[in-house]
Structure formats: structure tokens, C-alpha cells
C-alpha positions as CSV (number, residue, x, y, z in Angstrom):
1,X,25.8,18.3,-49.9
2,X,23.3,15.7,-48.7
3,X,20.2,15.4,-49.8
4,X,18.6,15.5,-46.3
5,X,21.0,19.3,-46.0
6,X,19.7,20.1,-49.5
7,X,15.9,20.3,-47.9
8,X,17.0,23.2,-45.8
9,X,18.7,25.7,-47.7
10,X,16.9,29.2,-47.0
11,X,17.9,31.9,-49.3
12,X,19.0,34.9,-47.2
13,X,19.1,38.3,-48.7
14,X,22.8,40.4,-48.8
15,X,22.7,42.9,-46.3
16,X,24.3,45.4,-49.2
17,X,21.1,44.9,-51.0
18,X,20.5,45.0,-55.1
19,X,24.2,45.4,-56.9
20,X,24.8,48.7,-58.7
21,X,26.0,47.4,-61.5
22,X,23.9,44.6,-63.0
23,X,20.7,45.2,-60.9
24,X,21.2,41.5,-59.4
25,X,19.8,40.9,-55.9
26,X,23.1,39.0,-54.5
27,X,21.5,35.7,-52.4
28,X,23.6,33.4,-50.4
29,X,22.4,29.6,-49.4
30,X,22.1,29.2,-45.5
31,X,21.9,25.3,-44.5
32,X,19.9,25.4,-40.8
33,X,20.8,21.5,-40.5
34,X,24.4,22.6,-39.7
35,X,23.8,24.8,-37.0
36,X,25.9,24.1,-33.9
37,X,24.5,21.3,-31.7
38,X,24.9,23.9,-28.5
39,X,22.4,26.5,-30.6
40,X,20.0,23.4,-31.4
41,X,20.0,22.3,-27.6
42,X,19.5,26.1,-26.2
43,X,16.6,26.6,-28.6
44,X,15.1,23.2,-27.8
45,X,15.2,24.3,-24.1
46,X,12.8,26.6,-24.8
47,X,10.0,23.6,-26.3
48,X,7.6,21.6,-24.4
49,X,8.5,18.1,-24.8
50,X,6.3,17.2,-28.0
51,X,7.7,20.3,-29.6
52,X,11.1,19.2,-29.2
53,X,10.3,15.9,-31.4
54,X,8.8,17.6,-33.9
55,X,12.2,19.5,-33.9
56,X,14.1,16.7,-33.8
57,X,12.0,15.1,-36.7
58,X,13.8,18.2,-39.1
59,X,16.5,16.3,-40.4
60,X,19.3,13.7,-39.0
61,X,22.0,16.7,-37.2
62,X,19.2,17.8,-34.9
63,X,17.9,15.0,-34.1
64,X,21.3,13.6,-33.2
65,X,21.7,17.4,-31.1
66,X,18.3,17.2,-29.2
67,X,17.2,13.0,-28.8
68,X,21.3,12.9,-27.1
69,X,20.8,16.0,-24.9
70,X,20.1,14.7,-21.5
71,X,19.4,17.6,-19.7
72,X,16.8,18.2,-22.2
73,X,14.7,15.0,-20.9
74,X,15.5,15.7,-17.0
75,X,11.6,16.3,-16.2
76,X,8.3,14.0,-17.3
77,X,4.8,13.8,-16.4
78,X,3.3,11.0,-17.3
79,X,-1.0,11.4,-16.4
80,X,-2.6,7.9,-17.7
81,X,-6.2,7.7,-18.2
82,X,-6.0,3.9,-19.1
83,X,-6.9,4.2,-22.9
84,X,-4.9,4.6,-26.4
85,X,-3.2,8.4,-25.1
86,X,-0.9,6.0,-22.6
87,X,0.6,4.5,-25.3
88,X,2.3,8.1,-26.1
89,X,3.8,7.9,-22.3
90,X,5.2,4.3,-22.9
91,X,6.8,5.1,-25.9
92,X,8.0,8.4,-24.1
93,X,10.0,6.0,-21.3
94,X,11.4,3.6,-24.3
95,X,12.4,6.9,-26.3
96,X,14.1,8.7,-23.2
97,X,13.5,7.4,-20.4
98,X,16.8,6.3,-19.8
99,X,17.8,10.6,-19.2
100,X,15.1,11.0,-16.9
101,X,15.6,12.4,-13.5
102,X,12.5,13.7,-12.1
103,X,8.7,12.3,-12.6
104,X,5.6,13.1,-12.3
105,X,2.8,10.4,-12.5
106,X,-0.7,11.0,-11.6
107,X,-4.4,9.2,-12.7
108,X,-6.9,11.1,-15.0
109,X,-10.4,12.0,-13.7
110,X,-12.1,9.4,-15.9
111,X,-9.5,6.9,-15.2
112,X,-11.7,4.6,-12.8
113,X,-13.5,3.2,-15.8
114,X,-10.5,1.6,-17.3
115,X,-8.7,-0.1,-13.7
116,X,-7.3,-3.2,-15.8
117,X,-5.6,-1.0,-18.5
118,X,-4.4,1.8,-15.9
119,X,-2.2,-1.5,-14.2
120,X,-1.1,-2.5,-17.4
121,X,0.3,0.8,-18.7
122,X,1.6,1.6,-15.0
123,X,3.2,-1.3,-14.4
124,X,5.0,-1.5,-18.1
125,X,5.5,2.3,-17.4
126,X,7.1,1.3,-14.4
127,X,9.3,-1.4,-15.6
128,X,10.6,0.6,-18.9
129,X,12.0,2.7,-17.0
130,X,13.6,0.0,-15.3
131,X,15.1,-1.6,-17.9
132,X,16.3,1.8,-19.7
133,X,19.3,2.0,-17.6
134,X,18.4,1.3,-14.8
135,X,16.5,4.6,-13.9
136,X,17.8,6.3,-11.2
137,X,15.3,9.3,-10.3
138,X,15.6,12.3,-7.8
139,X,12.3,13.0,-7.6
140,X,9.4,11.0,-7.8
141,X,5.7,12.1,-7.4
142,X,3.2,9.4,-7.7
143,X,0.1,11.3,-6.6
144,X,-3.7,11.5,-6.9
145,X,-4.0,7.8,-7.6
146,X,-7.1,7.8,-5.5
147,X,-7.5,4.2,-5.3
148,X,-10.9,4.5,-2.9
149,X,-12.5,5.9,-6.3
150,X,-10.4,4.3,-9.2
151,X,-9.9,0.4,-7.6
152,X,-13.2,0.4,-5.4
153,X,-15.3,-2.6,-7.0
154,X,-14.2,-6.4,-5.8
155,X,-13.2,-7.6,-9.6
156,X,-10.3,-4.6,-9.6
157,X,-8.9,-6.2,-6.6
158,X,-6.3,-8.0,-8.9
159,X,-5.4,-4.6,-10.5
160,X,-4.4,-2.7,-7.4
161,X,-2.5,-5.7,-6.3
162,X,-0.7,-5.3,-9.8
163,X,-0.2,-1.9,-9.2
164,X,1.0,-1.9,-5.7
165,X,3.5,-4.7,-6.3
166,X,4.9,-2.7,-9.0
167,X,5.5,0.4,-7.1
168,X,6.8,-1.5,-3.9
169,X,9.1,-3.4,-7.1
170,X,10.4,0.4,-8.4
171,X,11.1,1.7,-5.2
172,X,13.3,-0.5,-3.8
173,X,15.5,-0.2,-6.7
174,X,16.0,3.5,-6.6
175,X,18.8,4.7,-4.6
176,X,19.3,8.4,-5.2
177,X,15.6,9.5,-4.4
178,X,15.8,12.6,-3.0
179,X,11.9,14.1,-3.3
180,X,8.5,11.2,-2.8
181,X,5.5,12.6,-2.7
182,X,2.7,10.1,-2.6
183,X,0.3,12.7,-1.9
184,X,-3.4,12.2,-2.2
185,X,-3.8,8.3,-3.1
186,X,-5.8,7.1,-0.3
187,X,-4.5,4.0,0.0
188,X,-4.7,1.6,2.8
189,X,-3.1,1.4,6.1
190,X,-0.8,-1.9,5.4
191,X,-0.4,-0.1,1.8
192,X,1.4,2.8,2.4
193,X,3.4,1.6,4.9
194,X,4.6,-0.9,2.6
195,X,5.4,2.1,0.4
196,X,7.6,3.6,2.9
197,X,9.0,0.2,3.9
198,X,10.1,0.0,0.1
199,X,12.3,3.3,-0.3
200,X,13.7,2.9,3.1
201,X,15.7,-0.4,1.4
202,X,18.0,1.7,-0.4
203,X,17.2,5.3,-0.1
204,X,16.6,6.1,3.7
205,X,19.8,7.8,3.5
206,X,19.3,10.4,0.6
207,X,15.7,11.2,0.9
208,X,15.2,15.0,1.8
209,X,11.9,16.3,1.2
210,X,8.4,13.7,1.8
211,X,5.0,14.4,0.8
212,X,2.7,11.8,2.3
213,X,-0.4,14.6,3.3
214,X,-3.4,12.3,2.2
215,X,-1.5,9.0,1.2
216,X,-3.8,7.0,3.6
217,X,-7.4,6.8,3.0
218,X,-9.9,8.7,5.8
219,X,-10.0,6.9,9.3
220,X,-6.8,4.5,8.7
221,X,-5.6,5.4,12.2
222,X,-2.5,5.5,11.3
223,X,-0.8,7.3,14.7
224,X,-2.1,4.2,16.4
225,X,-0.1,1.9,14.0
226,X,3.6,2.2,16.2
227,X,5.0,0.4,12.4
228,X,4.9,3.4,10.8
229,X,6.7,5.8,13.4
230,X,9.5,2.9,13.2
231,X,9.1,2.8,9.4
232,X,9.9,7.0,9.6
233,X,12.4,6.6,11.9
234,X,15.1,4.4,9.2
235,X,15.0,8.3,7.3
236,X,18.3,9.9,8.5
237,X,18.5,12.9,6.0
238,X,14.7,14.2,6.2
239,X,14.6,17.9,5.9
240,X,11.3,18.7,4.8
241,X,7.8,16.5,5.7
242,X,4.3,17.2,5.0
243,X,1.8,15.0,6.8
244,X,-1.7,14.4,8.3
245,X,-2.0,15.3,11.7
246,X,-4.0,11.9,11.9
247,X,-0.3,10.1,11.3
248,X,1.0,12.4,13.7
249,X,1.9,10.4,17.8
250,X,4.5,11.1,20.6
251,X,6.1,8.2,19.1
252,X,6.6,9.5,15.7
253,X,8.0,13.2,17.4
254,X,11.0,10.9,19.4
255,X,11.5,9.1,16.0
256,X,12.3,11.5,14.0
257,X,14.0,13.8,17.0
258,X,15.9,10.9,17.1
259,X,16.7,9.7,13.3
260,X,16.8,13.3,11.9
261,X,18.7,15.6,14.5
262,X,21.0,17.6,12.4
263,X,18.3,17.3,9.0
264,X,14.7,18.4,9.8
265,X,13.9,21.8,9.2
266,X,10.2,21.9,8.4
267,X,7.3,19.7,9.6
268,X,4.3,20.3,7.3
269,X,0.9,19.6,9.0
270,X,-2.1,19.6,7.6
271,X,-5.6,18.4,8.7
272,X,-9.5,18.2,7.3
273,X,-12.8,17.9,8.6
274,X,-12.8,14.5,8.0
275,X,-9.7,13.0,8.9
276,X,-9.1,11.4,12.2
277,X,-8.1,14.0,15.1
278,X,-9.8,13.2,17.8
279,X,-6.3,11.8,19.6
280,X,-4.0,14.6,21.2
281,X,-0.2,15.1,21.1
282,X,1.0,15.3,24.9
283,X,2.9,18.9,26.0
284,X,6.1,16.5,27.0
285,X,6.2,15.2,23.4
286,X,6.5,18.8,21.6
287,X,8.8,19.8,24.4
288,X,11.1,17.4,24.1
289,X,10.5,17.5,20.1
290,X,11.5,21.5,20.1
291,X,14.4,20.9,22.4
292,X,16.1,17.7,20.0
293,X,15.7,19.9,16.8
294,X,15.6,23.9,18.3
295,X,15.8,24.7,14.4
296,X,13.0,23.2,12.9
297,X,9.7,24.8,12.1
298,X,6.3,23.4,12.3
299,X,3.6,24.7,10.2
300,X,-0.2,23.8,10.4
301,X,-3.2,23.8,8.2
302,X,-6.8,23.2,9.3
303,X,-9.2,23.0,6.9
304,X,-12.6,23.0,7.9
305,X,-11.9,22.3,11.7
306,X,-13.7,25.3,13.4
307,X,-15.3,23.9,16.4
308,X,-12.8,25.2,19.2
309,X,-12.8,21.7,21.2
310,X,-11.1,20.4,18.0
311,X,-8.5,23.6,17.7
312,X,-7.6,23.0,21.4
313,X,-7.1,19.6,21.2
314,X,-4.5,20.3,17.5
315,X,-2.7,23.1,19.2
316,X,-1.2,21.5,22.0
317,X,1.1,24.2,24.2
318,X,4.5,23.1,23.8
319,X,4.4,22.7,19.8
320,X,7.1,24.8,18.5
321,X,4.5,26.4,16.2
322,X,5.6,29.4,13.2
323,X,2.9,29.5,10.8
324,X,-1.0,28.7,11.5
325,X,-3.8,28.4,8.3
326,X,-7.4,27.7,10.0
327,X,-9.8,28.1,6.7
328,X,-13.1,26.6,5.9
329,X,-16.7,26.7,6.5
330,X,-18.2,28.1,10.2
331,X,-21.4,26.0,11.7
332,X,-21.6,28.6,14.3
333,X,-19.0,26.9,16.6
334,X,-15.9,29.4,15.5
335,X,-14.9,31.9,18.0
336,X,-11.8,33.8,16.1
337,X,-11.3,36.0,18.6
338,X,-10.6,32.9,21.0
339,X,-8.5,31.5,18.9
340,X,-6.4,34.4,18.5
341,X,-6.1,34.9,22.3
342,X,-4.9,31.2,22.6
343,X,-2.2,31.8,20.0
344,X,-1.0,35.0,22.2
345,X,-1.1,33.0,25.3
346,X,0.3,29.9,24.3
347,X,3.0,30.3,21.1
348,X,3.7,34.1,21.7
349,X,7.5,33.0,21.1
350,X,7.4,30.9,18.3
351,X,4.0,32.3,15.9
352,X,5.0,33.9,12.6
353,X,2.6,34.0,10.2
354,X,-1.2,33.5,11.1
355,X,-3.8,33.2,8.0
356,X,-8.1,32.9,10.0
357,X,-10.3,32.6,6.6
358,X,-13.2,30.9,8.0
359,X,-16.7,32.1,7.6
360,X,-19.6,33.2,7.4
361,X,-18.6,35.3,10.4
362,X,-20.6,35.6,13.3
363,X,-18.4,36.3,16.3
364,X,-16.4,39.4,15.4
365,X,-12.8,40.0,16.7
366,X,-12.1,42.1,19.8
367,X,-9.1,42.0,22.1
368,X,-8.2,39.0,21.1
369,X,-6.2,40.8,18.0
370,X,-4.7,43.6,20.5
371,X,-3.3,41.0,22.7
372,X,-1.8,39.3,19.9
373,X,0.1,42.0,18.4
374,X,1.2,43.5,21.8
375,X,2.2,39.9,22.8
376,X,3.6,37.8,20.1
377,X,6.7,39.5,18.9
378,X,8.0,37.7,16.3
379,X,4.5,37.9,14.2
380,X,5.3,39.0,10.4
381,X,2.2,38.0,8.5
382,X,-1.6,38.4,9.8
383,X,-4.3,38.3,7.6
384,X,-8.0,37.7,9.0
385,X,-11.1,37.4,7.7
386,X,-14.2,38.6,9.8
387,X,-15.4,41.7,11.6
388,X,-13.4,43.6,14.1
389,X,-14.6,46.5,15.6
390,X,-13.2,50.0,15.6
391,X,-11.6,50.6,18.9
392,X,-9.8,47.8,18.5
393,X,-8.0,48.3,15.5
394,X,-7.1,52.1,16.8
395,X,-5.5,50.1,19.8
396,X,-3.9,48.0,17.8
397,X,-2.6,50.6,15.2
398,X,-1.7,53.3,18.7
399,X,0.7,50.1,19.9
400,X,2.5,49.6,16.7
401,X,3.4,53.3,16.8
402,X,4.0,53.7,20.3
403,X,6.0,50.9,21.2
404,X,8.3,50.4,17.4
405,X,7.3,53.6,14.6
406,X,8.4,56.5,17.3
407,X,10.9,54.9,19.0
408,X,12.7,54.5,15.4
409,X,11.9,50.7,15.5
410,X,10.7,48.6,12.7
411,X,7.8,46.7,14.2
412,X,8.0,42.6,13.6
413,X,4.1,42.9,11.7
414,X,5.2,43.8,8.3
415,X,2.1,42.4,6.4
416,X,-1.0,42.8,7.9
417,X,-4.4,42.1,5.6
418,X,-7.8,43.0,7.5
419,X,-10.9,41.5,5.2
420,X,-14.2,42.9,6.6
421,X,-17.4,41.2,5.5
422,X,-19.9,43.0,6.9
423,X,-22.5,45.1,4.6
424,X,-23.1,48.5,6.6
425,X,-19.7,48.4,8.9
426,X,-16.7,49.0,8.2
427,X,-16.3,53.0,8.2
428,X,-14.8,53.8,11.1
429,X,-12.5,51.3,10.4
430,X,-11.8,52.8,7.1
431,X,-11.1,56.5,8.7
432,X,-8.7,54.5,11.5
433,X,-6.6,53.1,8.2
434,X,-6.8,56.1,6.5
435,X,-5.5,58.2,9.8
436,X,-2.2,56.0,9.8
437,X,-1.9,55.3,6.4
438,X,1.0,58.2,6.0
439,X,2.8,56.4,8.7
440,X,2.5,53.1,7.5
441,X,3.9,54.2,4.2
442,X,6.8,56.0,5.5
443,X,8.0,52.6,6.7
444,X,6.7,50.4,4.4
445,X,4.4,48.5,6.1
446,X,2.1,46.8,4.0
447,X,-1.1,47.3,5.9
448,X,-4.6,47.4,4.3
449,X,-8.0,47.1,4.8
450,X,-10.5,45.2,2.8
451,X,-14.2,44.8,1.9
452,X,-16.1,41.7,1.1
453,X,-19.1,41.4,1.1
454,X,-18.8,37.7,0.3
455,X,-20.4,36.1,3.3
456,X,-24.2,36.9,4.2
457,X,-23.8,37.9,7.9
458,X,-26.6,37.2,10.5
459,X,-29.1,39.6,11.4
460,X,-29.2,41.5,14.6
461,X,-27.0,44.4,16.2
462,X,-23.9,44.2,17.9
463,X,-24.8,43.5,21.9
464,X,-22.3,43.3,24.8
465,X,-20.9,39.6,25.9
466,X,-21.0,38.9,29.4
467,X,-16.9,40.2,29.4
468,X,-17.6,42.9,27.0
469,X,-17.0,41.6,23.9
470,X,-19.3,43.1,20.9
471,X,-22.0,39.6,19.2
472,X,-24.8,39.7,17.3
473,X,-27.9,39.8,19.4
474,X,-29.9,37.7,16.5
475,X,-27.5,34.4,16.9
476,X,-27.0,32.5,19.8
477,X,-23.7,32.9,21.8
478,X,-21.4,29.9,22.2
């Protein structure tokens, strides 16, 4: 036996214990360094990556079963922080980079003090994995770069030249991409679209699923840039985009109507307080976007955009809207009970899921919630965050049961989630769930009620609006 076997001989007990005879406890010599290469894989499987070369460091046979296992070495994430832990990532892509298939590369928090050693381990990152085959990836997600806060000073300007050229050097090689996500790198206008330029070279054709939700920096005005709607429109197999509503143009709708017909199934929106939305989407364009591609789904995020002249100007009629997340902090300028009136008069045939986390609250809900129940029909999910006054929610509870729960008919609102944040309300409310909570069960409808007292609410009691509405008499009334 070798002498590298010899080092791994475990003495395993007889399962007939002690002999009878001579009082000898029979022991028989196990050698783990010939177990079968599928066993050493499986249990591998189970490792994180460093685990696995401490396996494979055991003896010669397992490190022949696990460093020659490709699918063990599919999935990397490489996070450089531009000091002496890269080195571990570059030796990483030498050791096995030639298996990988998806990766994951991303900057460390502390990584703007070190610009000139970040571009030198990305870029040899970058071309090791080049040279080890070459690499062909599936997915690649080069995110959180963040080059407004890593490559900010004028003497890094040769390092994010370095890094760019790289990247724009990588992409063009790959061919089988079928994820990018270039999410949150804030790079600039002619940068990214550069990016894009790069993958459409030999990849337009496979790519699938695109992140690019924060790739360009704040106020890049990149809807007003008509080389990046062409750029998007060389993608022929899209199925899945996230973007920033300030990339978003009539132009870029026809583009990808046009490029992505029989492909596009989701179209990912998402928008902050500080990105550029001031422009609007014309009715005609989301008509005619809904109408090339009846199938796909648009979802949109606003975070922090409560002012209602900024809602109205995002949710254009005609946008084949499913699922709406409005979330953030209210200056006083947030009507939710507008908002939810719009939804019901404009998307009552499309809106499936509606998420309204915004406070502090100080404009409660009112029949705004009732006409969106009783009008949108294909609603599932509704979960609010505010105040919402008793009657209200008895209306809305006495149409669910009239018009679906005694008629035998499951009602479209399966998940409903009411979050009140109001110290000294809320009772009634509570009595009104609790009277058609035995209904609600009997059909499983996931209905509940919630207290949070999270928000401080303003001062004052409820007073009649000029159309009967309930607001606080301490606030002013916008």
C-alpha cells in the first residue's frame, strides 16, 4: 500500500463485537483514500469552496476526485478589496477558473483607498480567466463597483480607464452569456453604453435575463441618449430586464417591441428620489408596447417618490402595469388614497399585486381602497401601510362576500395585509376582522390586520374633506 494510503487507515470495530473465544476485539483496516471518486464529489458538494481544498489537500485520490470535478467549480464570487486577500481570488481563477460558469465580482466597502491595486487585480482577474480556456461564462454579475466613490479623485483616472478597457476586452469575448447584471456601478453615460456595445458583439443573441437598475450614475440622462435604445435593440432573445425608469423613452419601448417580440416577458422598473424622472412616457408608446408583446409584464418600484405630480407623471395610462411597490419617506405630499383611486381608474385590467409602505402617514385611506377592490379584478396581493377607517374596510370586506364568498366564488384578493399605525385607532377595525375572520378562513384567504406603531402620527382629530374624506385637522390638507 502507498505510503500516502498508509496515512489513512481508520481502525473500524467488527460489528460482532469481542470474540468468545480468545477475548480479542476483531479490527479491520478501512483506507478512506480509496473511496469512490462519485462518493468524494457528492460529499464535496456539500463544502464551501475553501473547504473543498482543504479536502482535496487529504491525499493524491481526492484531490484527483474533487480539483477534476467541474461541476464542483460552476459558481465563484470573487469581492476584491485591492490588498493581499485578492491574491487568494487570482490564484482561485489560475486553479479553476478554467470550470467556471457563473461569477460573481463585486468591490469591498474600503476598496476606494486602494484604486491602483483594485485595476491590477481586476484586470489580471479578468485576463486569467481568459487565458484558462478561454472562459466561457453564463452568468456574469459585475456589480457595486461604484466608481463615483472608488475612482472619484483625478490621479485614478488611469485606473478606471484600466478597468473599463478590460471589461469592454472580456465581454466581447464571451459568447454564451446568458445573465449580466451590472447593477449598481454608477458609471458614466459613454461607459456603460460601451458596456452594452461590448456583449452585443457576440452575445446579443443568447442574452436572456439584464440587470442594468443603477449602472449609470445619478442625472446621466440616459433616455435622452437615442445610442442606447439602438444599443438595446441588437438583444433578440431578452426575456427578463430590470432598469431605471430614467433609461426608460418611447424609443427604447419600439426597440425592444421590435427586437424582442416572441422573448420579453418581464420589464423590471425601478426608480429613486434622486434619479432623473422628470420626462414622461407618452400613452401611444405603452399602447403600442402592450399590443407588440400582449404577454409581457411590467413591474414598478418607486422608492422615495411620494409627491403625486411625480406618481402621475411614472404611471402613464396605457402602461400594461401588474405589480406596483411605492415605499419611502412622506414630506406631507402623499395622498395614498389618491393613488389607489388612480390605479382603479387607470390599470383596473392589468394591476396584480400593489405593495403602499410609505409613511409617516398623514392622509388616511378612504374609498379609494373600496373602489379598488370592487374595480380591479385581477388584484391578488394588497398590502398597505397607513390608516383606513372603519366603514371602509366593512365595505370592502361586505363586497368580497357579496359579489365572490356567497356566490361560491373564490375572490381574485387572496393576500390582503392591512398595517395600521395609528396609537388609539384601530378597534373598530379589529372587531370588523374579527367579524369575518370565520369566513375568511373557510376559504383560505389570507387576510390580516396589523398594528404598528412605528410612525409617530400628527396631532389633531379626524375632520371631514371638502368630498368627505376623514384628515387630520392638525396638518394642512394638500
Amino acid at each position: 500500500m502507498s505510503e500516502t494510503g498508509q496515512d489513512h487507515l481508520v481502525d473500524v470495530e467488527n460489528e460482532a463485537g469481542p470474540s468468545t473465544e480468545s477475548g480479542v476485539t476483531h479490527r479491520e483496516h478501512v483506507d478512506w483514500s480509496l473511496l469512490p471518486d462519485v462518493t468524494t464529489t457528492v460529499i464535496a458538494s456539500y463544502l464551501l469552496p475553501w473547504q473543498r481544498g482543504y479536502m482535496a489537500m487529504v491525499c493524491s485520490n481526492w484531490n484527483r476526485a474533487i480539483m477534476k470535478s467541474p461541476h464542483l467549480w460552476r459558481t465563484k464570487e470573487f469581492r476584491l478589496h485591492g490588498n493581499w486577500r485578492d491574491c487568494h481570488n487570482l490564484a482561485y481563477a489560475k486553479s479553476v477558473g478554467r470550470h467556471l460558469k457563473r461569477v460573481y465580482c463585486s468591490f469591498g466597502f474600503r476598496s476606494h483607498r486602494y484604486p491602483r491595486r483594485m485595476q491590477k487585480f481586476f484586470t489580471a482577474l479578468l485576463a486569467e480567466l481568459y487565458r484558462s480556456g478561454p472562459v466561457q461564462l453564463l452568468d456574469l454579475h459585475v456589480t457595486s463597483m461604484q466608481f463615483h466613490r472608488n475612482f472619484q479623485s483625478p490621479d485614478t483616472h488611469h485606473a478606471r480607464k484600466g478597468i473599463m478597457r478590460s471589461l469592454n476586452r472580456f465581454l466581447r469575448r464571451q459568447t454564451m452569456l446568458e445573465t449580466l447584471d451590472l447593477s449598481e456601478d454608477l458609471l458614466r453615460l459613454d461607459e456603460g453604453i460601451a458596456l452594452l456595445s461590448s456583449v452585443t458583439e457576440n452575445s446579443s443573441s443568447t442574452l436572456k435575463v439584464l440587470y442594468i437598475d443603477d449602472t449609470f450614475q445619478q442625472g446621466a440622462g440616459v433616455h435622452a441618449d437615442s445610442s442606447f435604445a439602438r444599443i438595446m435593440g441588437r438583444f433578440t432573445e431578452l426575456v427578463d430586464v430590470t432598469i431605471n425608469y430614467s433609461c426608460m423613452s418611447a424609443e427604447l419601448l419600439s426597440r425592444l417591441a421590435t427586437a424582442c417580440s416572441s422573448a420579453l416577458q418581464v420589464l423590471n422598473i425601478t426608480t429613486h428620489r434622486h434619479d432623473s424622472h422628470e420626462h414622461s412616457i407618452d400613452r401611444e408608446a405603452w399602447v403600442d408596447f402592450s399590443e407588440a408583446l400582449p404577454g409581457t409584464h411590467v413591474t414598478l418600484s418607486m422608492s422615495g417618490i411620494v409627491r403625486m405630480v411625480a406618481v402621475y407623471r411614472i404611471l402613464t395610462p396605457g402602461m400594461p402595469l401588474t405589480s406596483l411597490r411605492v415605499f419611502g419617506h412622506n414630506d406631507g405630499g402623499f395622498h395614498p388614497d389618491r393613488t389607489l383611486r388612480y390605479l382603479s381608474r387607470h390599470f383596473q385590467h392589468s394591476i396584480r399585486k400593489i405593495v403602499v409602505d410609505v409613511g409617516p402617514v398623514y392622509h388616511p385611506y378612504g374609498r379609494g381602497l373600496h373602489n379598488l377592490v370592487q374595480n380591479c379584478k385581477k388584484v391578488e396581493n394588497l398590502q398597505i401601510h397607513g390608516r383606513i377607517s372603519w366603514p371602509v374596510l366593512r365595505d370592502v370586506f361586505d363586497f368580497v362576500d357579496e359579489t365572490y364568498i356567497k356566490k361560491g366564488l373564490r375572490p381574485s384578493l387572496t393576500y390582503l395585509r392591512v398595517v395600521i399605525t395609528t396609537i388609539g385607532f384601530g378597534q373598530e377595525e379589529a372587531l370588523v376582522m374579527e367579524e369575518f375572520r370565520p369566513t375568511f378562513d373557510l376559504h383560505n384567504l389570507n387576510y390580516e390586520l396589523v398594528f404598528d406603531p412605528m410612525y409617530p402620527l400628527p396631532l389633531g382629530p379626524l375632520v371631514p374633506e371638502a368630498d368627505g374624506q376623514l384628515v387630520d385637522d392638525g396638518i394642512e390638507v394638500w
